[in-house]
C-alpha positions as CSV (number, residue, x, y, z in Angstrom):
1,X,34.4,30.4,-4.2
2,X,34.8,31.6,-7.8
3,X,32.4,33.7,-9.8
4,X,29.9,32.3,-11.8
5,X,31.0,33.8,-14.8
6,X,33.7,30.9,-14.3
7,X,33.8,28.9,-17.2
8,X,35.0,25.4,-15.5
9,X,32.4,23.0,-14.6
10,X,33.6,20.2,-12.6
11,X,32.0,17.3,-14.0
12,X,31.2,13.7,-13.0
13,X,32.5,11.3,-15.5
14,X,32.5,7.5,-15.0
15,X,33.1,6.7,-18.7
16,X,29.6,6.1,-20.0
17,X,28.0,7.3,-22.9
18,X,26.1,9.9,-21.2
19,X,28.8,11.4,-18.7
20,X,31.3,11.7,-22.0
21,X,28.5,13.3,-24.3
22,X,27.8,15.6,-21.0
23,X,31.5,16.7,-21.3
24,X,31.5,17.2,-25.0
25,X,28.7,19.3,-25.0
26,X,29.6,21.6,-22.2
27,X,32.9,22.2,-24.5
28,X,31.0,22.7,-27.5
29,X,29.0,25.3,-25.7
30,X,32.1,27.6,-24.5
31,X,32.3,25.9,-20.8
32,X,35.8,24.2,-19.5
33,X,34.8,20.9,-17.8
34,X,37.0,19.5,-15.8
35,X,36.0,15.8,-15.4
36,X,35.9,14.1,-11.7
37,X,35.7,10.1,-11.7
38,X,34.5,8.8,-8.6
39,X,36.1,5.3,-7.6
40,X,33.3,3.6,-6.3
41,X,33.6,-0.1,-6.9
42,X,36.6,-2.3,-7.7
43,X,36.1,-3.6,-11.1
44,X,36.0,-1.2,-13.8
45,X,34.6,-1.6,-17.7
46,X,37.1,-1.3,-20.4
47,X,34.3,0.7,-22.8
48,X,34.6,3.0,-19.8
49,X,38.5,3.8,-19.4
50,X,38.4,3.8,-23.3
51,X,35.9,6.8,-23.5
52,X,37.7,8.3,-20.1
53,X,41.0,8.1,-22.1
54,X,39.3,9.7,-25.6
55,X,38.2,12.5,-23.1
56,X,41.4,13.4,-22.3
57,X,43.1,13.0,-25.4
58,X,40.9,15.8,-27.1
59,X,42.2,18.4,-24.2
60,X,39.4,17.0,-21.0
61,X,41.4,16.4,-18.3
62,X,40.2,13.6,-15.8
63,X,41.1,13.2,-12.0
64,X,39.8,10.9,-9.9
65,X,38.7,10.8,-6.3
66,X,38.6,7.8,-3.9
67,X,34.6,7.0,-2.7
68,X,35.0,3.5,-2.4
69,X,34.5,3.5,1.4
70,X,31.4,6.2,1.3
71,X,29.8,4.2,-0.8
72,X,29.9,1.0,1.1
73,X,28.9,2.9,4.2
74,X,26.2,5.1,2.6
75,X,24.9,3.1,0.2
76,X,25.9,-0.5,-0.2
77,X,25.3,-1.5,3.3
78,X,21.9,0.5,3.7
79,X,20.8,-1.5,0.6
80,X,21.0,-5.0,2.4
81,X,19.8,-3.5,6.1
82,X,16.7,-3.1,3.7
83,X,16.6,-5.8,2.1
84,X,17.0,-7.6,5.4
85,X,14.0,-6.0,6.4
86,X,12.1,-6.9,3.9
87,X,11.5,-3.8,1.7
88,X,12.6,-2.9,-1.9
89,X,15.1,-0.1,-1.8
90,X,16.5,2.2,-4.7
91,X,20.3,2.5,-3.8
92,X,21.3,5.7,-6.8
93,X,18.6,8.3,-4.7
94,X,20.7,7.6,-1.7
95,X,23.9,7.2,-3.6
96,X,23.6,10.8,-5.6
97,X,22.0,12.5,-2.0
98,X,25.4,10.9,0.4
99,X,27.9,10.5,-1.9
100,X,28.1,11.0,-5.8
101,X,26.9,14.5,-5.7
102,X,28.7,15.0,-2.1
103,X,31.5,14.1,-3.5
104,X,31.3,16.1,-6.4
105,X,30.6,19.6,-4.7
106,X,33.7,18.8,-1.9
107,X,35.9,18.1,-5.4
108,X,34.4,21.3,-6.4
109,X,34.5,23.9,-3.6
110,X,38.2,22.8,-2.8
111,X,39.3,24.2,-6.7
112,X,37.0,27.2,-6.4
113,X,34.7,25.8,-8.8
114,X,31.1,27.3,-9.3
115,X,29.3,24.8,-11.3
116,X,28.7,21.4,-11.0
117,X,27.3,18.8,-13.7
118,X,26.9,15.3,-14.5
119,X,25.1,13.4,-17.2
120,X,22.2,12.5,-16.1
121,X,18.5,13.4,-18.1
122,X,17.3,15.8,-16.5
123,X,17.3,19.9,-16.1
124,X,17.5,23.2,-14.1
125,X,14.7,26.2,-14.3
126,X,13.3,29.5,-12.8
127,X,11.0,28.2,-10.0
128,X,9.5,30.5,-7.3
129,X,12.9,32.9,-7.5
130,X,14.8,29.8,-7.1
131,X,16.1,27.4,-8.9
132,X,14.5,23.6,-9.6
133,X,15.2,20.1,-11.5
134,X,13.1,19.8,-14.3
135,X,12.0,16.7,-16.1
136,X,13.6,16.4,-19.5
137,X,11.1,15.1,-21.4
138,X,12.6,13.8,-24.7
139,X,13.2,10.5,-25.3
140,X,12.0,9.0,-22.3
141,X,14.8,8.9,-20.4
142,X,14.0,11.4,-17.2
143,X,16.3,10.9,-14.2
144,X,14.9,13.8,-12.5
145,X,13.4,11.2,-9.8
146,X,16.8,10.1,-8.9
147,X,17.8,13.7,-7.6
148,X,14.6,14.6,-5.1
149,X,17.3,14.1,-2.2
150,X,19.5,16.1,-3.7
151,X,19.8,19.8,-1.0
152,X,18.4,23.0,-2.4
153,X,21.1,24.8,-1.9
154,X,23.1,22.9,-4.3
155,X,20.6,23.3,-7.2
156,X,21.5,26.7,-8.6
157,X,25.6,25.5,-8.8
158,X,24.5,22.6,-11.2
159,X,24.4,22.3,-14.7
160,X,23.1,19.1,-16.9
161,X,24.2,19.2,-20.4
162,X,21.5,16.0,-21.6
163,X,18.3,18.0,-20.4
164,X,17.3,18.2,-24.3
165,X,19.1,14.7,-26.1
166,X,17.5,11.5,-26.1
167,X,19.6,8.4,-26.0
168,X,20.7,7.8,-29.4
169,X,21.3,11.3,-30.1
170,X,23.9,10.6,-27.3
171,X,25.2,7.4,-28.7
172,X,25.9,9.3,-31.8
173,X,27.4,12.2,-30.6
174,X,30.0,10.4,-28.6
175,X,30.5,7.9,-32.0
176,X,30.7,11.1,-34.0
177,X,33.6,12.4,-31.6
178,X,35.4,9.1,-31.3
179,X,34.9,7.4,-34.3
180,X,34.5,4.3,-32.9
181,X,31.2,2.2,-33.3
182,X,32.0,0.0,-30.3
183,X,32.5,3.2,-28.1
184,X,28.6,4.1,-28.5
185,X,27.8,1.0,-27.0
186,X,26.5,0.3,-23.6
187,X,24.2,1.6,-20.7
188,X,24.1,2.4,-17.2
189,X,23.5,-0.7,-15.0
190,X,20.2,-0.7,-12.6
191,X,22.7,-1.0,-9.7
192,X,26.0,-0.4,-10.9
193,X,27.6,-2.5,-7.7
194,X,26.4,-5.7,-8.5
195,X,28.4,-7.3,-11.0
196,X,25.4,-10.5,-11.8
197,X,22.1,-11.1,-10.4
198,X,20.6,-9.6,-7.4
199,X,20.1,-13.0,-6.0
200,X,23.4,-14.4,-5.9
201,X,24.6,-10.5,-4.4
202,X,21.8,-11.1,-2.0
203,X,23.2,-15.0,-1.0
204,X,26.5,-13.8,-0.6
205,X,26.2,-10.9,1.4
206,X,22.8,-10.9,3.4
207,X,23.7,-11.3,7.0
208,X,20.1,-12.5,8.1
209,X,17.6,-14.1,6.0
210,X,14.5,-15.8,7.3
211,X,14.8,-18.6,4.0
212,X,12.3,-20.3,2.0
213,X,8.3,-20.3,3.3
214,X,4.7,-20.3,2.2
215,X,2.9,-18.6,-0.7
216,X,-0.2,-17.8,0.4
217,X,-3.1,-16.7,-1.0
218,X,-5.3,-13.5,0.8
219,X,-8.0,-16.7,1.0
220,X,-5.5,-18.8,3.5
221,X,-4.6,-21.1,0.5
222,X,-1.1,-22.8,0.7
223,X,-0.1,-22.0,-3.5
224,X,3.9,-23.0,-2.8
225,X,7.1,-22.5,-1.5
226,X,8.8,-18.7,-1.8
227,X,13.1,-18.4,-1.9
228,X,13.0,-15.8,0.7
229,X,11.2,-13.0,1.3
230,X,13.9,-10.6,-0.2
231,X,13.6,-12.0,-3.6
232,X,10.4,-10.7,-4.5
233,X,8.6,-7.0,-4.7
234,X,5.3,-6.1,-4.2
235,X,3.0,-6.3,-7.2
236,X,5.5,-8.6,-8.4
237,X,4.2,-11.2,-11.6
238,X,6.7,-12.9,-13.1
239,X,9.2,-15.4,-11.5
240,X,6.4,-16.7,-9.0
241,X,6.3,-20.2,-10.7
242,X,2.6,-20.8,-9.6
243,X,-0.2,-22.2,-12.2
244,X,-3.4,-21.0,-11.5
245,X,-2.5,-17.4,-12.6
246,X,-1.6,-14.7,-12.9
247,X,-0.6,-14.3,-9.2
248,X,0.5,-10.8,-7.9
249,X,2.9,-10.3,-5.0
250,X,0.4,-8.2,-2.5
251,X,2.3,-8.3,0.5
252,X,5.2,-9.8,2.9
253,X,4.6,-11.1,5.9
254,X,7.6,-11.3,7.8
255,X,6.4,-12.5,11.0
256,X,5.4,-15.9,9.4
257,X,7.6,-15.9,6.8
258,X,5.0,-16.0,4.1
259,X,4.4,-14.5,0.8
260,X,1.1,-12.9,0.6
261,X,-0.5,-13.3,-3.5
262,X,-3.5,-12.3,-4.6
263,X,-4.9,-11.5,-8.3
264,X,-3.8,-7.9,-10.1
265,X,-6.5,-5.6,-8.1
266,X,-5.8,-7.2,-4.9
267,X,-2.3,-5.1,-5.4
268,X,-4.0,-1.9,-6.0
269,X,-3.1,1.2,-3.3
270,X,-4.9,4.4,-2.9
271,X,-2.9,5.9,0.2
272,X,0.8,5.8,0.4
273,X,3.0,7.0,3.4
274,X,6.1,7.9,3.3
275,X,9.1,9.1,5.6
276,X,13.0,9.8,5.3
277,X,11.3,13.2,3.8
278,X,13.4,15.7,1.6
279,X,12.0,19.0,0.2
280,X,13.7,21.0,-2.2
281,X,11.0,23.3,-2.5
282,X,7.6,24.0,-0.1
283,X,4.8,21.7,-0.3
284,X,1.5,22.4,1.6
285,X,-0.9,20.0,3.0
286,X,-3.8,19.6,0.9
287,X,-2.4,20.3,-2.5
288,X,-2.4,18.1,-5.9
289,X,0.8,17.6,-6.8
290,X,2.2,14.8,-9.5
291,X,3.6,11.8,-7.7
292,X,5.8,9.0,-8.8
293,X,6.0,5.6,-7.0
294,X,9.4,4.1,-8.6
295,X,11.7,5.4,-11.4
296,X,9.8,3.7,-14.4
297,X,6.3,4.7,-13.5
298,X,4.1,7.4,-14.9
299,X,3.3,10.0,-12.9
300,X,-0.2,10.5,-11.4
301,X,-2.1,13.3,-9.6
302,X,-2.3,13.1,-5.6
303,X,-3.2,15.4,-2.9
304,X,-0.6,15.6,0.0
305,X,-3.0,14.3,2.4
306,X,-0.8,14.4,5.9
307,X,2.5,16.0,6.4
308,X,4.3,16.7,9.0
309,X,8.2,16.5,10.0
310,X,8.8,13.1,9.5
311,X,6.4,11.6,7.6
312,X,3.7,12.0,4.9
313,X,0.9,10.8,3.1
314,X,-0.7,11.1,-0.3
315,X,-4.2,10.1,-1.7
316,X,-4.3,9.1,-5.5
317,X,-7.2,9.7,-7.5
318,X,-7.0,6.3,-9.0
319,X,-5.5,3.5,-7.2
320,X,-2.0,2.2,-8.2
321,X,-0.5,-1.0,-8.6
322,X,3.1,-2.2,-7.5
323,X,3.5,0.3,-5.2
324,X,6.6,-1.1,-3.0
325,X,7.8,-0.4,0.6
326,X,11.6,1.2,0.2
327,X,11.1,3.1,-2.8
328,X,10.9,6.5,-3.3
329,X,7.4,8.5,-3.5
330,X,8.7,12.0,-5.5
331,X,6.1,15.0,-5.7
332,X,6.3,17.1,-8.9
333,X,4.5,20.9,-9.7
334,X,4.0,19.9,-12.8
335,X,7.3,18.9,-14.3
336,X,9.5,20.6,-11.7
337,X,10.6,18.3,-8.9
338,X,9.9,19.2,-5.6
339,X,11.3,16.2,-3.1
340,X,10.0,13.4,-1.8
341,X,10.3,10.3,1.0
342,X,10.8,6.9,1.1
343,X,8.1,4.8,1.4
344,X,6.8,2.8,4.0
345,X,2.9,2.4,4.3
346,X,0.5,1.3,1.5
347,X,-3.1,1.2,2.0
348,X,-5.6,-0.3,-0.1
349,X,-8.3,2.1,1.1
């Protein structure tokens, strides 16, 4: 392995805004990054190979590496087993744990390179004689809950240029470099592998799916017709096409096929459980931590109620809404990331 006085960080491109700014600031800072681009999917945009191309014509070389069948395996596929089971997965946490970052550190140790980065928003600190992810806390745009499954021992290798830019800052710095107003343009997709809407992915590649059944309300009242369990999410509002409203989505009942709605406080949780656990740092039973139920939501104090090997449990001081089985429940000490599970029990009391 080289030193870390190495200059060369290897450095996960895939020709967005943010992974081209990451690589222009690592060079305006003194590093030499070397950018990876990890085939994952067949089709790729043309903003995209235009930025990759402006990389390397101002002296960033690019390689690729082949991930296409990684991905389908690690990520892909376990994104319709959980669909089919009825639960609401987040696809990048396990993509970056089992194969973006996996890939990038293999790339990495095979040409003796130290340090590892990419572009998303987020940071590395001091914590506890280690080393931690950090929220970065301009602009909104924290990714830090993306990378709780990320393993410790990787964290002091990896470097993330954006920790202190907010999104347009990053537009204008790759517009700056370019000179191209149409090169600033576009954004990371919410699930970069499916090319239209989730429902049309769903009908063509669901192996199972139960079909159309009742809307129910917690009272026993019949309220409709549901398109299949696996197109709705708990504490889900819009796209129910119900008068009488608002109706929430409060839970799914798979063994009748039904859609279980009540009003907004019917969907509120105190106690969340959670498994698939991954600790980058040491978390003790009865602490407060900061938790975060999906990517977009603010945090909120908890105590780690239950822990154990497997599986975990926090108690919120105030009861949250749209709390949904197959995403991710991250712990925070204040804004340093700690790790986190996948959830699987809500409990309204």
């Amino acid at each position: 392995m080289a030193s870390t006085t190495d200059r060369r960080v290897l450095l996960g491109v895939s020709g967005g805004v943010d992974s081209c700014a990451a690589a222009l600031l690592l060079r305006r800072s003194g590093y030499e990054p070397i950018g990876v681009r990890l085939i994952l999917k067949e089709k790729e945009d043309r903003l995209d190979e235009a930025r990759l191309k402006g990389l390397d014509s101002l002296g960033i070389p690019v390689v690729e590496v082949d991930g296409r069948k990684a991905f389908r395996s690690s990520v892909v596929e376990p994104f319709l087993e959980a669909y089919e089971r009825g639960t609401t997965p987040n696809p990048c946490v396990l993509c970056n744990e089992r194969v973006k970052f996996r890939l990038l550190f293999e790339e990495a140790d095979r040409r003796e390179i130290h340090l590892v980065g990419t572009g998303h928003y987020a940071g590395i600190t001091p914590y506890r004689g280690d080393s931690a992810i950090i929220r970065a806390e301009i602009g909104g745009k924290d990714q830090s809950y993306m990378l709780y499954r990320l393993p410790s021992e990787w964290l002091d290798r990896l470097i993330f240029p954006l920790e202190k830019l907010s999104k347009p800052e990053v537009r204008d710095l790759v517009f700056r470099e370019f000179d191209d107003e149409e090169l600033r343009s576009g954004d990371s997709q919410d699930i970069c592998f499916i090319p239209g809407s989730l429902d049309s992915f769903l009908d063509e590649n669901l192996r199972e799916e139960a079909g159309p059944g009742p809307m129910i309300s917690l009272y026993g009242d019949v309220l409709g017709r549901h398109r299949g369990l696996c197109r709705y999410t708990e504490g889900q509002r819009k796209g129910l096409g119900l008068g009488g409203g608002p109706w929430f989505v409060v839970r799914k009942d798979r063994a009748e096929n039904a859609l279980i709605l009540g009003r907004e406080a019917d969907t509120s949780v105190v106690r969340i459980g959670f498994s698939m656990l991954k600790w980058q740092h040491k978390v003790n039973e009865g602490s407060v931590y900061m938790i975060q139920h999906r990517y977009r939501s603010a945090p909120v104090p908890a105590v780690l109620s239950r822990l154990n090997q497997g599986y975990a449990e926090v108690l919120l001081e105030k009861p949250a809404k749209g709390v949904a089985p197959g995403q991710s429940l991250v712990l925070y000490d204040g804004p340093c990331l700690l790790g986190g599970g996948i959830i699987d029990r809500v409990y309204s009391r």
